[in-house]
C-alpha positions in Angstrom: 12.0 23.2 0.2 11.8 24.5 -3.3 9.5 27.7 -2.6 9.5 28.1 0.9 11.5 30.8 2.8 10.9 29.6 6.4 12.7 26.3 7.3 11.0 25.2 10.3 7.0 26.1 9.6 5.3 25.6 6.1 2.6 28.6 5.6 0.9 26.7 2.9 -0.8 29.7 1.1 1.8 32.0 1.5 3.8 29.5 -0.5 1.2 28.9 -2.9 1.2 33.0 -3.3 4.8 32.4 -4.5 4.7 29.8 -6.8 1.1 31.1 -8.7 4.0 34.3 -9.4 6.4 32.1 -11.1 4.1 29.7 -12.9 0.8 31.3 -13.2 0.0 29.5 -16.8 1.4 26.3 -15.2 -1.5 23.7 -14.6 -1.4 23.0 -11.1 -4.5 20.6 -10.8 -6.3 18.2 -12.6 -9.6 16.7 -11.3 -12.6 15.0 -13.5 -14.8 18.2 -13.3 -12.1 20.9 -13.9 -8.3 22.1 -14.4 -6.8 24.9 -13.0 -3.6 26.6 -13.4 -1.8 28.2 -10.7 -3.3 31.8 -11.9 -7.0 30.6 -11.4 -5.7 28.9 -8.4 -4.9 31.2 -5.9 -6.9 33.8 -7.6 -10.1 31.1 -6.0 -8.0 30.8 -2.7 -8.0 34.5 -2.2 -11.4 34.9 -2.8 -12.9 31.8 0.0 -10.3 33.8 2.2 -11.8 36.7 1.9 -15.2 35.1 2.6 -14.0 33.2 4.9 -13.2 36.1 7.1 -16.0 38.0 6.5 -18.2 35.6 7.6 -16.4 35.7 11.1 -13.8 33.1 11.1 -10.8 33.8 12.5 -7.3 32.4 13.4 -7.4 29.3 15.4 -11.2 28.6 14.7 -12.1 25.1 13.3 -12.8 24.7 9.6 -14.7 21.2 8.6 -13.9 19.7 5.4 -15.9 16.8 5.0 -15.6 16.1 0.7 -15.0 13.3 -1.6 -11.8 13.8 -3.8 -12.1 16.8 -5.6 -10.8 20.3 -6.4 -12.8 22.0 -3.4 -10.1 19.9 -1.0 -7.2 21.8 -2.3 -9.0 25.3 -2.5 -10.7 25.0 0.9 -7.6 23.5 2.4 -5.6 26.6 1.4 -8.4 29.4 1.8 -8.3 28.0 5.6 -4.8 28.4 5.7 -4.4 31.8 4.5 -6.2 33.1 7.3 -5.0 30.8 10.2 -7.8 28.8 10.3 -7.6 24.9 11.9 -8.4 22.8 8.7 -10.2 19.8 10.2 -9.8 17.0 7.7 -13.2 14.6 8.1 -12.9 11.2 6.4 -16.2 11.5 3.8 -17.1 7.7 4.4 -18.3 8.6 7.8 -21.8 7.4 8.5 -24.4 7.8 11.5 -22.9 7.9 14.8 -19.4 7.5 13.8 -20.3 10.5 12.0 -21.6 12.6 14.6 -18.9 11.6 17.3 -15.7 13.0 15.4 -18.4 16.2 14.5 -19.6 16.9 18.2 -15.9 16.6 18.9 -14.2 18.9 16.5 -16.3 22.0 17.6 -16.8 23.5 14.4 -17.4 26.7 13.5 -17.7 26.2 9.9 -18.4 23.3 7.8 -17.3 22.6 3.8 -19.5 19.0 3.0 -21.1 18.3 -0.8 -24.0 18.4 -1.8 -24.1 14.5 -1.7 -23.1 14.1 1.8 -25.8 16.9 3.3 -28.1 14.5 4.3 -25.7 12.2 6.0 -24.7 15.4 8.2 -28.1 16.4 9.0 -29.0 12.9 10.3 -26.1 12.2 12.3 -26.0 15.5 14.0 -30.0 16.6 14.3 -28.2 20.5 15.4 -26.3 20.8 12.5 -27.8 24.0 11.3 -26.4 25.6 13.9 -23.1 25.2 12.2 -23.1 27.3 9.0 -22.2 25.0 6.0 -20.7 26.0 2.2 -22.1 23.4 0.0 -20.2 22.1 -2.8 -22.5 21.6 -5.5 -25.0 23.7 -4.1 -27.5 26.7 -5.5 -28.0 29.4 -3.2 -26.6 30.9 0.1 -24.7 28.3 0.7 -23.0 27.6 -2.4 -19.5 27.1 -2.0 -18.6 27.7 -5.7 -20.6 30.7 -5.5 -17.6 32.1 -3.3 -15.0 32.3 -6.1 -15.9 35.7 -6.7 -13.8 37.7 -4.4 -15.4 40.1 -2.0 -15.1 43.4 -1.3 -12.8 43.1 1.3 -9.9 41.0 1.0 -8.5 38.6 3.4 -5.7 39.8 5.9 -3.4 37.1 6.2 -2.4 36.7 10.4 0.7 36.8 12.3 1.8 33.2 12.2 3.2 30.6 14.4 5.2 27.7 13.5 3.8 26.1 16.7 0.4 26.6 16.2 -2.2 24.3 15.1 -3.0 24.0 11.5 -4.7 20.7 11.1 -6.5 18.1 12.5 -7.4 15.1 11.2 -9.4 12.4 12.5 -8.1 8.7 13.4 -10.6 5.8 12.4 -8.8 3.3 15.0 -10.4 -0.1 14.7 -11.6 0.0 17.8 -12.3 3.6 20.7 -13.3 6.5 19.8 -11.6 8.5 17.1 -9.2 11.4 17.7 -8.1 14.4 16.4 -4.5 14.5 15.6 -3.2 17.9 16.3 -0.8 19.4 13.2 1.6 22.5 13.4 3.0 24.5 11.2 6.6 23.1 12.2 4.6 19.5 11.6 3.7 20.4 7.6 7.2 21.5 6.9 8.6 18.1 7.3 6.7 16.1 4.7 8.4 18.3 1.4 11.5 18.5 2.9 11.5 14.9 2.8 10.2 14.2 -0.7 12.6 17.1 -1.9 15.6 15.7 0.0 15.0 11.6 -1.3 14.8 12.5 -4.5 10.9 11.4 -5.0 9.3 15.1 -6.6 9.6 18.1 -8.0 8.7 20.8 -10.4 8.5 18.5 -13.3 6.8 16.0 -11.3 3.1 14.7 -11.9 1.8 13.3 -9.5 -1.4 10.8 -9.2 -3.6 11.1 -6.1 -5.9 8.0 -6.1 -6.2 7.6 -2.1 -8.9 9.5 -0.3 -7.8 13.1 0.1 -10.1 13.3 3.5 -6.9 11.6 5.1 -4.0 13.0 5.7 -2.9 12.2 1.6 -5.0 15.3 1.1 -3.5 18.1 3.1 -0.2 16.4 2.1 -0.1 16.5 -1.3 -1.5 20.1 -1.7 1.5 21.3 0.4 3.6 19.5 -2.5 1.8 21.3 -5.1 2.5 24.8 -3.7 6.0 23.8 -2.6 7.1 22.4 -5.4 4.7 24.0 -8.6 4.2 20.3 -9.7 0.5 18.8 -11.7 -1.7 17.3 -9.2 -3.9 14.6 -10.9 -7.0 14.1 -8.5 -9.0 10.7 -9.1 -12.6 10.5 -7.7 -12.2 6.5 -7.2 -10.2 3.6 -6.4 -10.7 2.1 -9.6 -7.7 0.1 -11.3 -9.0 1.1 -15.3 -9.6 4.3 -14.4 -6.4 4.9 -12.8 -4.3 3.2 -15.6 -6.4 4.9 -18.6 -5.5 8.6 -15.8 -1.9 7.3 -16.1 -1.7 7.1 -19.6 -3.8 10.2 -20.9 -2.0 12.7 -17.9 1.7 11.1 -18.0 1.7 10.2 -14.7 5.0 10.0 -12.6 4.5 9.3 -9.1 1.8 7.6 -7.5 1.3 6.1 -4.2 -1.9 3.6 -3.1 -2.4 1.0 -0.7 -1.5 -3.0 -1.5 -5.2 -3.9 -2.5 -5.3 -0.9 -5.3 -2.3 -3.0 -6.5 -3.5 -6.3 -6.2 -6.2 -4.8 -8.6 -3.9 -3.3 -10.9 -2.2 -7.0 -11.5 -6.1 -8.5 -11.6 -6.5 -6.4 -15.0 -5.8 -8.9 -17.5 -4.9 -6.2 -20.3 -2.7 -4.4 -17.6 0.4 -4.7 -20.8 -1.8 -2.9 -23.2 -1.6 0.4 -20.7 0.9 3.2 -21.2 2.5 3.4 -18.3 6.1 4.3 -19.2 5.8 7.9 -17.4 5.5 6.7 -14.1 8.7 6.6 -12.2 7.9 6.1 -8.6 5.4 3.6 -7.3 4.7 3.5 -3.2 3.2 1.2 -1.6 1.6 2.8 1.8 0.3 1.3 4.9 0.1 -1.7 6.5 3.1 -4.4 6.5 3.0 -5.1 2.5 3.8 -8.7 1.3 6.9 -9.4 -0.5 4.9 -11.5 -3.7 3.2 -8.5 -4.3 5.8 -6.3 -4.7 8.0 -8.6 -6.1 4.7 -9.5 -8.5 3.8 -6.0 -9.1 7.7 -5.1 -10.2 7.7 -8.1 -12.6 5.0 -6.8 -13.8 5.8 -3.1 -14.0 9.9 -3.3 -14.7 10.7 0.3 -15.4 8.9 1.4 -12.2 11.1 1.7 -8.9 8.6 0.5 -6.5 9.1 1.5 -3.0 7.7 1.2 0.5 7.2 4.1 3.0 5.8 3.8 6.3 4.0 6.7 9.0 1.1 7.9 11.0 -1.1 10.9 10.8 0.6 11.5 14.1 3.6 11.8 12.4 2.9 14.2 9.5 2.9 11.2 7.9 6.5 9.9 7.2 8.6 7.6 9.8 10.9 5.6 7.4 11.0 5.5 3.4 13.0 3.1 1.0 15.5 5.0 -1.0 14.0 5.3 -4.9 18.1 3.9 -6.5 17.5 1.0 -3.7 13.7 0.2 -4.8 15.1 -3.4 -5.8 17.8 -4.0 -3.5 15.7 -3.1 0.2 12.3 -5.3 -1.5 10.6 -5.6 1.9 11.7 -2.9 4.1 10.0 -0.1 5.0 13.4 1.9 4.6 15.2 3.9 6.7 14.1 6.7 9.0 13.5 9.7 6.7 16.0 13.2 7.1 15.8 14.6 10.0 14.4 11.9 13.0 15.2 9.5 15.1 13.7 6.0 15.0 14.4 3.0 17.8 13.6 -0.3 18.5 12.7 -1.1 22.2 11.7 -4.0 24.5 8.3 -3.7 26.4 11.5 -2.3 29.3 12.2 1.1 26.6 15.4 -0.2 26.4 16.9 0.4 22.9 17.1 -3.6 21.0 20.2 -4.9 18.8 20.3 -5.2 15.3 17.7 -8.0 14.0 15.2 -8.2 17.7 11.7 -7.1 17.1 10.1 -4.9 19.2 8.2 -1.8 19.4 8.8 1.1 16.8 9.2 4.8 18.8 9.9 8.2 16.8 10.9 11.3 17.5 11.6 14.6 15.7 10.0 17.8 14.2 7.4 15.2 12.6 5.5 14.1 15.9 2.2 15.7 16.4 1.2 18.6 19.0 -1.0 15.8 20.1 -4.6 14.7 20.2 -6.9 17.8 20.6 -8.4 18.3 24.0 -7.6 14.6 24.8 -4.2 15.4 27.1 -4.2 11.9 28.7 -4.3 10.2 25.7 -1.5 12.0 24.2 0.7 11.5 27.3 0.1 7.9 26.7 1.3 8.0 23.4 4.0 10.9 23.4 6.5 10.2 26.4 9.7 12.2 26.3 9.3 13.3 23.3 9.1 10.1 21.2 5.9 8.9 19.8 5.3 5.3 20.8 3.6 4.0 17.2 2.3 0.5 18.3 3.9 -1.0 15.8 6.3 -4.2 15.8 9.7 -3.7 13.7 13.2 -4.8 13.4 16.0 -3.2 12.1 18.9 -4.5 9.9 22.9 -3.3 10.1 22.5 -1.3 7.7 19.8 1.1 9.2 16.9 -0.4 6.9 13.5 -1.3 9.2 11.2 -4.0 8.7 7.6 -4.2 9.7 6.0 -6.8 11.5 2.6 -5.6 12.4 0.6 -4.5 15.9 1.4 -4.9 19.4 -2.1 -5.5 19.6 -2.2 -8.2 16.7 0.7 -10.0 18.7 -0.4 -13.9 19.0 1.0 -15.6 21.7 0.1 -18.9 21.7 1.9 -21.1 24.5 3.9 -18.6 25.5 5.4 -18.1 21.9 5.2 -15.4 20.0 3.8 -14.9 16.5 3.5 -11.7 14.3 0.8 -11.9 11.8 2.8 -10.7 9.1 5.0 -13.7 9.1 2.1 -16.0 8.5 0.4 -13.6 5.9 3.5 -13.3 3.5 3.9 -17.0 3.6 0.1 -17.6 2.3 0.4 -14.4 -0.1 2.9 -17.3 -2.2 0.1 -19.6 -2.6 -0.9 -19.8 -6.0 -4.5 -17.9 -6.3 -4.4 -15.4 -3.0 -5.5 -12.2 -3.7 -6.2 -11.0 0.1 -5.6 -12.7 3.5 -5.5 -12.1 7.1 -4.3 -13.7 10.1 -5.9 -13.1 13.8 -5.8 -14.6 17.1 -8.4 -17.1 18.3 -8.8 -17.9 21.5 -8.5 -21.4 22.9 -8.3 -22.9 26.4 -5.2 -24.5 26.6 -2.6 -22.5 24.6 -4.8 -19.1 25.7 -4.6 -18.1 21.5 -4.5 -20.2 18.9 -4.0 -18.4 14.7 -6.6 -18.1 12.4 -6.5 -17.2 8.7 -8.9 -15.6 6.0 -8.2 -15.9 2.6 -9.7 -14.0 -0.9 -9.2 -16.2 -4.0 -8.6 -13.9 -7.6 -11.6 -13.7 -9.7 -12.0 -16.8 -11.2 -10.2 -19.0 -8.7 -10.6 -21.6 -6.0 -8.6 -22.4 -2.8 -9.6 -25.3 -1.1 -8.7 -25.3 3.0 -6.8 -29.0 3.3 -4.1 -28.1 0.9 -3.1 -24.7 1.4 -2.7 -25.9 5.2 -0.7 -28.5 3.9 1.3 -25.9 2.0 1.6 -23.9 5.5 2.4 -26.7 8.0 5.3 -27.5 5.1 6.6 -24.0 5.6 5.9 -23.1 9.1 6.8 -23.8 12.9 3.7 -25.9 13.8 2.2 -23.0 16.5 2.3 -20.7 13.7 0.0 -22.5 11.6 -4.0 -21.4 11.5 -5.8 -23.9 13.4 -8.9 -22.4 11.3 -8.9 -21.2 7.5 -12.2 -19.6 6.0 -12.6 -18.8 2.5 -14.4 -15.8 1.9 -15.4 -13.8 -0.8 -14.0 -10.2 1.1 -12.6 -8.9 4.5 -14.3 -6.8 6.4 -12.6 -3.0 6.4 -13.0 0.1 8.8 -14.4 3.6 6.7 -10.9 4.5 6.0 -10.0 0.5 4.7 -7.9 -1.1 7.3 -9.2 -4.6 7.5 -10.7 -5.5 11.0 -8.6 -8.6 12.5 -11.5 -9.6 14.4 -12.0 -13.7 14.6 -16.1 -13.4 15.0 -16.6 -11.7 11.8 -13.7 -13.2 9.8 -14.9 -16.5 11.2 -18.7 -16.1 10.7 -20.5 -17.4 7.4 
């Protein structure tokens, strides 16, 4: 990595202590209230640290961030790493008892929430005020900004680790209870090493943040700052204007979202009159991505090399990752597995499957999480051996380039056949006027699951039901086509904006 001296453990703030030294003028992050430069960085770091401390917490102790994007997620994140603090990572679209599960479960002992998210805390969890709170935003004793100033005493930095826990952040599963994935030291290291060794940053890099930093993007990209000494350019909302006009005013050069952000981006009918010749690298993240859209989205965009990555939070977050001089040759992969892992394909037996068989994606390496915290059956369920079973369908080609395919659990087997959603969903993503589908099981007596399909037109356009099934049963083996198609307006998401394959509410009027 570019500024870090230990190979196997990333000591975020000890790296950022190395690169404010070379570039303290350099501007290290941009966000719609404020811009810092590496100097004023750390120089704000140090100073929560040393608060931090004297206010009792300590190495290992649980640190709540709970925040929409902004630059207290970058200074908190490192303050709690300086002194060997557990930076829990709450998503800030948690509401009522969602809410107060993942914060009766993290065992605070500190928590970092704005000012416009108080009140949410304080009715989920009526005990709250036994957890002392630094309030972004905030007048008073509990003002986190009022904590610049550096105390009196400084903070002394701990013996570190590389197996110790640094960071937790909370699944949002569509269905159970969430749970805290469990991040070392030796975890963190992995993610810059990757993006150093593929080519995708560095120092000259700036890089556009548009996903919620209260997921793992967060911690993620503020290790890249202090690795690499690169311009972080926070946006406080998914908003396709406001992430073009970022683009053009900052000089954007990498950015990474989710495939509805760019199915917005191609919605905006000026989308030409935008200066996006600075950006280099776009990724698409997340679920299995259809081919029209990023086959739409590179017609659109020529001079950007748009690429596919795929991960967990349980696995720091990278599994596989599409090579930046192959954007346009490996369309449709996920890539291949990333430096330094091992990815297989198995049967439901473990056994390892041939070239071209689907089956269920298993990882292992210095990525894979310590585990879920205080949940030790669960992670035995999900870490055997040493791999990390992700859940997920793939297939992988001769020449070591994987495929997604969706679920286990979004399997439809109908008959006794098998049928991935994904198939079904890139077919309908062709249809002229699709903007958003989804395709989910329904059950049905005699075949025990039968498909279903919801659809979003674009703004402005109509789908009628008889002929895009008359498009699919053209295209598809008759058991793969949706028995049911409803035409809705939106799909219903989870907080963190996976959309919920469930047939009753995709179904319901």
């Amino acid at each position: 990595m570019a500024n870090h001296t230990h190979p196997v453990g990333f000591f975020a703030a000890e790296v950022l202590d190395q690169t404010s030294r070379k570039h303290p003028d350099k501007t290290a992050i941009i966000a719609k209230e404020e811009e810092l430069n590496f100097s004023v960085l750390n120089q704000r770091v140090h100073a929560l640290a040393g608060h931090l401390q004297n206010e009792c917490i300590k190495r290992g102790d649980r640190v709540g961030v709970l925040l929409p994007n902004c630059v207290a997620i970058p200074l908190i994140y490192f303050a709690t790493q300086k002194i060997g603090a557990v930076t829990v990572i709450l998503d800030a679209r948690l509401k009522g008892k969602e809410l107060q599960g993942v914060l009766e479960d993290a065992d605070l002992k500190l928590l970092v929430v704005h000012q416009q998210l108080f009140a949410e805390v304080a009715g989920a969890l009526g005990g709250i005020s036994t957890v002392p709170a630094w309030i972004v935003g905030e007048e008073g004793q509990q003002s986190f900004e009022k904590r610049y100033v550096a105390p009196a005493r400084a903070a002394v930095p701990p013996q570190f680790s590389v197996d110790d826990d640094a960071l937790i952040l909370y699944t949002s599963g569509t269905t159970g209870e969430p749970k805290g994935v469990v991040l070392t030291y030796r975890n963190l290291a992995q993610y810059p090493r990757v993006m150093d060794q593929m080519g995708i940053t560095d120092s000259t890099t700036i890089r556009g943040c548009i996903l919620p930093m209260s997921h793992i993007v967060g911690p993620i990209v503020c290790n890249e700052v202090a690795d690499k000494g690169f311009t972080l350019i926070i946006f406080d909302q998914i908003n396709p204007f406001t992430l073009l006009e970022g683009i053009q005013k900052h000089r954007v050069t990498v950015f990474e979202s989710v495939p509805i952000v760019f199915q917005l981006l191609l919605g905006v009918r000026n989308l030409s009159s935008y200066d996006t010749s600075s950006v280099k690298i776009a990724a698409m993240m997340g679920t299995t991505i259809p081919l029209p859209l990023l086959r739409a989205f590179q017609s659109a965009q020529p001079h950007i090399k748009v690429i596919q990555g795929y991960g967990l939070t349980e696995t720091s977050p990278m599994i596989t990752l599409v090579d930046p001089d192959q954007a346009e040759a490996r369309m449709g992969s996920i890539g291949r597995a990333v430096p330094g892992i091992e990815v297989k394909i198995i049967d439901d037996a473990g056994q390892e499957l041939p070239v071209g068989e689907p089956g269920e994606i298993i990882t292992r390496g210095p990525h894979v999480m310590k585990g879920y915290f205080r949940k030790a059956e669960a992670t035995a369920a999900r870490i055997r051996d040493g791999w990390l079973y992700t859940g997920d369908v793939g297939k992988c080609g001769a020449d070591g380039y994987f495929f997604h395919l969706g679920r286990r659990d979004d399997m439809v087997i109908s008959g006794g056949l098998n049928i991935y959603p994904a198939e079904v969903e890139n077919l309908i993503y062709t249809y002229p006027g699709v903007q958003e589908t989804i395709v989910f099981a329904i059950p049905d007596p005699k075949r025990g699951q039968v498909i279903g399909a919801a659809v979003v037109p674009r703004p402005g356009q109509t789908i009628a039901e008889k002929e895009l099934l008359a498009f699919l049963r053209g295209n598809l083996a008759n058991f793969k086509v949706p028995q049911k198609i409803a035409i809705r307006e939106s799909l219903p998401r989870t907080s963190s904006g996976k959309i919920l394959r469930d047939a009753d509410m995709l179904l319901s009027d």
